[in-house]
C-alpha positions as CSV (number, residue, x, y, z in Angstrom):
1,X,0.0,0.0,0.0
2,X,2.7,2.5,0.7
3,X,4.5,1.9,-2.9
4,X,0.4,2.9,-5.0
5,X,1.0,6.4,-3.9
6,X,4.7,7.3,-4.6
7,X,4.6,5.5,-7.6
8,X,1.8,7.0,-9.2
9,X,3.7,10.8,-8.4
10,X,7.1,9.5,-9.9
11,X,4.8,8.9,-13.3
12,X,2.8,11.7,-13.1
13,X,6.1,14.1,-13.3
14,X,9.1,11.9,-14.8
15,X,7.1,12.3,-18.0
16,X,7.1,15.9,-18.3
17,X,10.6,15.8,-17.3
18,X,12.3,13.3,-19.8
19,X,10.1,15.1,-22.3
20,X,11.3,18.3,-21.5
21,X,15.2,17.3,-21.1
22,X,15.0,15.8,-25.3
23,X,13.4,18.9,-26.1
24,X,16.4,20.6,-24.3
25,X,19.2,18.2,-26.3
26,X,17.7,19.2,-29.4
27,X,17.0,23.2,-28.8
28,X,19.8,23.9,-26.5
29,X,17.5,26.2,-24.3
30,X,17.9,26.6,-20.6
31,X,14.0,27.1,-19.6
32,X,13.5,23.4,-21.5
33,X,16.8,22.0,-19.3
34,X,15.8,23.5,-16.0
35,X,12.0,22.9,-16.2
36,X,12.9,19.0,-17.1
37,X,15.3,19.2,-14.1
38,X,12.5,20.5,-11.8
39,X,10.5,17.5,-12.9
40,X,13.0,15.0,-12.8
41,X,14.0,16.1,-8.9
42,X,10.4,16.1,-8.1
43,X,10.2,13.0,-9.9
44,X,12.6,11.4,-6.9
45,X,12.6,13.6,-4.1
46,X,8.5,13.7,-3.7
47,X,7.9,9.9,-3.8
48,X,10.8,9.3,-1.5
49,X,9.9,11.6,1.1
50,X,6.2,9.8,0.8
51,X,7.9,6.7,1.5
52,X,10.5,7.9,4.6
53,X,7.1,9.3,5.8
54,X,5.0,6.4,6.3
55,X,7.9,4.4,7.5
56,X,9.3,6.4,9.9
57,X,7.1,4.7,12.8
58,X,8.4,1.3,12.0
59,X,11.7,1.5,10.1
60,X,13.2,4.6,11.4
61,X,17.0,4.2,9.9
62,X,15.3,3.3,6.4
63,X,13.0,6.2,6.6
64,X,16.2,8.1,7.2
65,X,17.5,6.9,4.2
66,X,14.7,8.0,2.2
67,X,14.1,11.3,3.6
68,X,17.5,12.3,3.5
69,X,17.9,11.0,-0.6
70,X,14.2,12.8,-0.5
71,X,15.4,16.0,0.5
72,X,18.7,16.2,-1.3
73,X,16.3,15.5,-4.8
74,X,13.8,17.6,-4.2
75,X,16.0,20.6,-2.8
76,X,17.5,20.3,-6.7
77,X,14.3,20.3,-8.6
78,X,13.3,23.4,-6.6
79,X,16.3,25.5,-7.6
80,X,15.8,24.3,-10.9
81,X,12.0,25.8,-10.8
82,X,13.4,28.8,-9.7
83,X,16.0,29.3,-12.5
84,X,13.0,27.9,-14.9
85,X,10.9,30.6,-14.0
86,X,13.5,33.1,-13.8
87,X,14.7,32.1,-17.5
88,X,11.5,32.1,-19.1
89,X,9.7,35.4,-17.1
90,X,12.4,37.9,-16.4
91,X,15.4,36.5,-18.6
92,X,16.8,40.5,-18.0
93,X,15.8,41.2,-14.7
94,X,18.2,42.2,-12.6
95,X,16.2,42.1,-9.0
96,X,14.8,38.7,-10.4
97,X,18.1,37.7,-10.6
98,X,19.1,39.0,-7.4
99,X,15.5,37.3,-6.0
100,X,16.6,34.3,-7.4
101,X,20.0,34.0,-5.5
102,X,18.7,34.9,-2.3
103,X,16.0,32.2,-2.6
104,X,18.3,29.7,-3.9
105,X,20.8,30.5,-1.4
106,X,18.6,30.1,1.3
107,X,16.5,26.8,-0.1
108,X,20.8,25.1,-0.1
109,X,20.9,26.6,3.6
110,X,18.3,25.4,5.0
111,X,18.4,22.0,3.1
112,X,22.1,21.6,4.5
113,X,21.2,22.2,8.2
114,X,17.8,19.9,8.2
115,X,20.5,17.1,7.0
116,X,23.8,17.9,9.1
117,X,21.3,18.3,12.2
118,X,19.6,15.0,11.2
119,X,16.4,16.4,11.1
120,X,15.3,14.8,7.9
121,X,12.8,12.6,9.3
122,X,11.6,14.6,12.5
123,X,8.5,16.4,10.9
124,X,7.5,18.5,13.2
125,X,10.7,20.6,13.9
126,X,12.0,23.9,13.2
127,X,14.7,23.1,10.8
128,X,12.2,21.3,8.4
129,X,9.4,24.0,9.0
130,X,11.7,26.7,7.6
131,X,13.1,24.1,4.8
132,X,9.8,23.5,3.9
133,X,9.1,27.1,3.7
134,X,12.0,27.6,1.3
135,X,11.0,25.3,-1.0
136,X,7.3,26.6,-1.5
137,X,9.0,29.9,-3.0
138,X,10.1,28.7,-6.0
139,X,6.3,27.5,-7.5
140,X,4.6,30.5,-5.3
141,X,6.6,32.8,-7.9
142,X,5.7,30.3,-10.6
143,X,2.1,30.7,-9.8
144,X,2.2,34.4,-9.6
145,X,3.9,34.9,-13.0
146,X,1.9,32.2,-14.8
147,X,-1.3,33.9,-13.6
148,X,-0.5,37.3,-14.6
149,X,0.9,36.2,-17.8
150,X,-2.6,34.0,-18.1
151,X,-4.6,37.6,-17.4
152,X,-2.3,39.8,-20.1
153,X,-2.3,36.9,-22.4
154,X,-6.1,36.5,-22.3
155,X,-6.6,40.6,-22.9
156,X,-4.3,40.5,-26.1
157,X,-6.4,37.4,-27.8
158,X,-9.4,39.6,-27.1
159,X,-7.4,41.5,-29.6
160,X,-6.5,38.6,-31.8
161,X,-2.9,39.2,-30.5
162,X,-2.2,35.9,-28.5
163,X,-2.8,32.4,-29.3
164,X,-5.0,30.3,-27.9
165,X,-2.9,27.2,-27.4
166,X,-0.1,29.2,-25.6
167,X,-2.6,31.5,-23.5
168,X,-4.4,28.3,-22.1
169,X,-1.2,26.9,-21.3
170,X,-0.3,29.5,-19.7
171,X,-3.4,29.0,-17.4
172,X,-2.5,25.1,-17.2
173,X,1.2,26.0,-16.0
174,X,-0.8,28.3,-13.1
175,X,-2.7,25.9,-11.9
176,X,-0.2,22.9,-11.8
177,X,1.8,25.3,-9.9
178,X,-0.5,26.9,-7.4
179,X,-1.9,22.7,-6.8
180,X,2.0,22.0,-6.0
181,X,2.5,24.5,-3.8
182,X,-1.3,24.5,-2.1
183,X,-0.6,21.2,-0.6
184,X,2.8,21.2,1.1
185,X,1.6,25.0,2.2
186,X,-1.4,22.9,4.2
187,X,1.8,20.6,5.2
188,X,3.7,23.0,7.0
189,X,0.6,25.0,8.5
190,X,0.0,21.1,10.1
191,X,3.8,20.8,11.1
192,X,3.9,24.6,12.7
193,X,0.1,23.9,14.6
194,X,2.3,20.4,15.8
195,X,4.8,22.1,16.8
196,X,2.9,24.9,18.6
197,X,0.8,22.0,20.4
198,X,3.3,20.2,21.7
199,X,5.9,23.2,23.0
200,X,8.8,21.4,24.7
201,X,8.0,17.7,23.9
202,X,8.4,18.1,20.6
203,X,10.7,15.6,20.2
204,X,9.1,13.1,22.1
205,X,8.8,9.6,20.0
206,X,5.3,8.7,20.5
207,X,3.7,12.4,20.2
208,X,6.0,13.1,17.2
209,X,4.7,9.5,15.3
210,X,1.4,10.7,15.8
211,X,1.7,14.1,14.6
212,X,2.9,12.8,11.3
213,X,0.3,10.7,11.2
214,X,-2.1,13.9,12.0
215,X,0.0,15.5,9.0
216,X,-0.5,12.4,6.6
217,X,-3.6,12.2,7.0
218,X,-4.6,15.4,6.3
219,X,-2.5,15.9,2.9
220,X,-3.5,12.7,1.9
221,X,-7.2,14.1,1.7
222,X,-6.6,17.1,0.2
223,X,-4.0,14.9,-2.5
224,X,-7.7,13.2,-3.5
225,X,-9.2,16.5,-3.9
226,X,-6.7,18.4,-5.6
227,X,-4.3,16.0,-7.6
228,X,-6.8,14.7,-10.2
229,X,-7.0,18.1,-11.2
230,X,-3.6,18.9,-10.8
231,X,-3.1,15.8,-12.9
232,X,-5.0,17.2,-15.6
233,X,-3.7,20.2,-16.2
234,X,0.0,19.1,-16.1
235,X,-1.2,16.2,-18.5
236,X,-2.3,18.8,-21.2
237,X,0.4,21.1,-20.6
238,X,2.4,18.6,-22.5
239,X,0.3,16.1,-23.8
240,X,-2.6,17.7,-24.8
241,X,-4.8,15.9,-27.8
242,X,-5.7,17.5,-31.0
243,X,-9.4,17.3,-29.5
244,X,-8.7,19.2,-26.8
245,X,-6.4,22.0,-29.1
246,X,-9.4,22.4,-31.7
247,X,-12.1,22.6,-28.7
248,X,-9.6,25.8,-27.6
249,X,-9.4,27.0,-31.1
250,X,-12.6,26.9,-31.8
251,X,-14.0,28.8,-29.0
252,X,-11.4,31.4,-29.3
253,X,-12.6,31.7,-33.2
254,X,-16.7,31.6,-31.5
255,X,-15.6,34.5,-28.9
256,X,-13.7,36.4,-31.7
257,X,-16.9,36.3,-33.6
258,X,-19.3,37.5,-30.9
């Protein structure tokens, strides 16, 4: 039972990734490279972290293990998101480039002190509160720029100025990456209220083994609710059917006409 879950996450964004990374050896463009690298470090990190998780109450040296090879993925695939988003929304921006370094400079900092202070599987603590924090930066200002890109995009077609296919991609990319950072912001809310509720027992076996439990739980309802439909719109981001492209063409031609 634990494997159904992170197995079904490592499909859901290796594909995107491998897809991306040959688009990248043929193009030779960064925003193809680091997006596939995002995908490819989610790909791991996510699905190991799943599994350190729901083992850490019976096999706590081999949740470790997979926490720790968890963390180390995932921390990668973030920077990569953040160099993704830099490349592709502010390519010439120097304070996005300065945003960027700060962000990515902090996501390496924090990653380094939740594993040298062996903190990788301890769920409720301070060090992987404020790593988790880090890391929801990088598809927060994903979100942000996809959405406002959706919005300009979406006034310039009314002008027959912006394709269809790209502007609804552009809505797609927003909500894959507000669905991605939605759920482990509910996480960390459950970690901090954990960590509030228990004060200086924190570390105390038996209440932390239940607070990830409490924490499990709870994502693993709201993963029912929102992955199908962050499923979907990943899915047509890069494997959309003609059916669905014509249906977007063709009411973009209907609204043109009215």
């Amino acid at each position: 039972m634990i494997a159904v879950g992170p197995i079904l996450v490592f499909l859901l964004l290796v594909a995107p990734g491998v897809r991306l990374l040959t688009l990248a050896t043929r193009t030779r463009e960064r925003p193809e490279f680091w997006g596939g690298l995002y995908f490819i470090g989610a790909s791991i990190g996510l699905p190991m972290r799943l599994v350190g998780s729901a083992l850490y109450a019976t096999r706590p040296e081999l949740a470790d293990t997979f926490n720790t090879i968890g963390h180390l993925s995932f921390a990668a695939g973030t920077i990569a998101m953040m160099i993704f988003t830099l490349h592709v929304f502010h390519p010439q921006s120097s304070r996005a480039r300065i945003f960027a370094a700060v962000t990515i400079a902090t996501i390496v900092a924090t990653s380094i002190h939740t594993l040298w202070g062996g903190f990788t599987s301890i769920e409720n603590s301070y060090s992987m509160v404020m790593t988790n924090f880090t890391r929801l930066i990088p598809t927060s200002w994903a979100f942000y720029e996809s959405l406002r890109y959706y919005v300009s995009m979406r006034r310039r077609q009314a002008l027959d100025l912006a394709d269809p296919i790209v502007t609804n991609r552009f809505l797609l990319w927003s909500i894959w990456t507000g669905a991605v950072t939605l759920l482990p912001l509910i996480a960390l809310l459950l970690r901090t209220i954990g960590i509030l509720s228990l004060g200086n027992e924190s570390y105390n076996t038996g209440l932390h083994a239940q607070i990830i439990s409490n924490i499990l739980t709870g994502v693993r309802v709201l993963f029912v609710i929102i992955a199908p439909i962050a499923a979907v719109a990943l899915s047509l981001s890069f494997f959309a059917p003609r059916l669905y492209t014509d249906r977007i063409r063709a009411r973009s031609a209907r609204t043109e006409l009215a």
